[in-house]
C-alpha positions as CSV (number, residue, x, y, z in Angstrom):
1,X,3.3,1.3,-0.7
2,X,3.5,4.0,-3.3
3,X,1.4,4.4,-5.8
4,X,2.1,6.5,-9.1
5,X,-0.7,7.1,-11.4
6,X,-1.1,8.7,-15.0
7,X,-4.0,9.6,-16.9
8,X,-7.3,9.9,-16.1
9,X,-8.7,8.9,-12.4
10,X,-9.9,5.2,-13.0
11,X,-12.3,4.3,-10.6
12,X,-12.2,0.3,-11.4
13,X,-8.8,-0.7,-12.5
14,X,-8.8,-3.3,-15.1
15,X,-5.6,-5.3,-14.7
16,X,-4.6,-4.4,-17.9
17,X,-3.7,-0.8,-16.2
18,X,-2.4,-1.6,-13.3
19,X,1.5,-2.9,-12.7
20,X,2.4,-4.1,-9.2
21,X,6.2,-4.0,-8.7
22,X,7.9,-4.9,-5.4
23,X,10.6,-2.4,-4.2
24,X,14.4,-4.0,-5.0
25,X,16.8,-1.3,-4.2
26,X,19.6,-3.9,-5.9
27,X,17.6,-4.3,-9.0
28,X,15.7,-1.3,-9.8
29,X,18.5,1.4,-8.4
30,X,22.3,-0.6,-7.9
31,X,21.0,-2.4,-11.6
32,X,22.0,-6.0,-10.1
33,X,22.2,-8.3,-12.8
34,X,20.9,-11.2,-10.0
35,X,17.5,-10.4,-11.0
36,X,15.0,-8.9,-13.5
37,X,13.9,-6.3,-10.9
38,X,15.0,-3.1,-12.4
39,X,13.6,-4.0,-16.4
40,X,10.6,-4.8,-15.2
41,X,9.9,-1.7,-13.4
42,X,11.6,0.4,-16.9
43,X,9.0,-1.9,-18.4
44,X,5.9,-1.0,-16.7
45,X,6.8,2.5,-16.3
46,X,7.0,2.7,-20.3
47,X,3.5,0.8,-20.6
48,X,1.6,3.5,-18.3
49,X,3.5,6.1,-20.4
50,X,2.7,5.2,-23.8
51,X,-1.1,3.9,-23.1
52,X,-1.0,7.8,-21.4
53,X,-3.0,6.0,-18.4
54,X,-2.4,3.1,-15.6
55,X,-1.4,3.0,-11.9
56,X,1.7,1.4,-10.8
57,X,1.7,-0.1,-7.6
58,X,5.4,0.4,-6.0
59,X,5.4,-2.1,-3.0
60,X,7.3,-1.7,-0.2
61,X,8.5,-5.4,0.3
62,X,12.3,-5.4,-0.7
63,X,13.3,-9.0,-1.7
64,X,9.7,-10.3,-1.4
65,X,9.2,-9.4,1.9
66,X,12.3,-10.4,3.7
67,X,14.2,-6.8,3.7
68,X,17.6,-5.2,2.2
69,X,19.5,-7.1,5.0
70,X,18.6,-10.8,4.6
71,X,18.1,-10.4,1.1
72,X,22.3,-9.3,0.6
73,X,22.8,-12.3,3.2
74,X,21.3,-14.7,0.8
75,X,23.1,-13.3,-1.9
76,X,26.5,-14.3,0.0
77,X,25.5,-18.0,0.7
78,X,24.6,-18.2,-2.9
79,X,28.7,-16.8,-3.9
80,X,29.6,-19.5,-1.2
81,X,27.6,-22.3,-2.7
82,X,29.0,-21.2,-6.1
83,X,32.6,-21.4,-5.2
84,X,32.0,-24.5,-3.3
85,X,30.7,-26.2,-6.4
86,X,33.8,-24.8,-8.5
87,X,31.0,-22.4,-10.4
């Protein structure tokens, strides 16, 4: 997990500054357009920035847990399922 923080040190963090975004190398670096990944994490990262405090929580979980591997895997079965179905 990495952690990024702005601002002032916050003891309790309310949820209101604190984003939680799972890593997705697709999304937030290679901009897939299979998921919301990478706006999200634009998103949060321009919250913290213009509230001038917050902590973003940058998990290490790559497609929710199941890694970079299984994750482009799944991403081919849902091409073939596609073509199957003429799509």
């Amino acid at each position: 997990m990495r952690a990024i923080r702005r601002g002032e040190m916050v003891i309790v963090v309310d949820d209101e500054d604190r984003e939680n975004e799972e890593q997705c190398l697709t999304g937030d670096s290679l901009c897939s357009v299979r998921c919301d990944c990478g706006p999200q994490l634009d998103q949060a990262m321009r919250r913290i920035a213009e509230e001038g405090r917050g902590v973003l929580l940058y998990l290490s979980q790559e497609g929710r847990g199941i890694g970079l591997a299984d994750k482009i895997r799944a991403y081919q079965l849902q091409d073939e399922r596609t073509r199957h179905r003429g799509g």
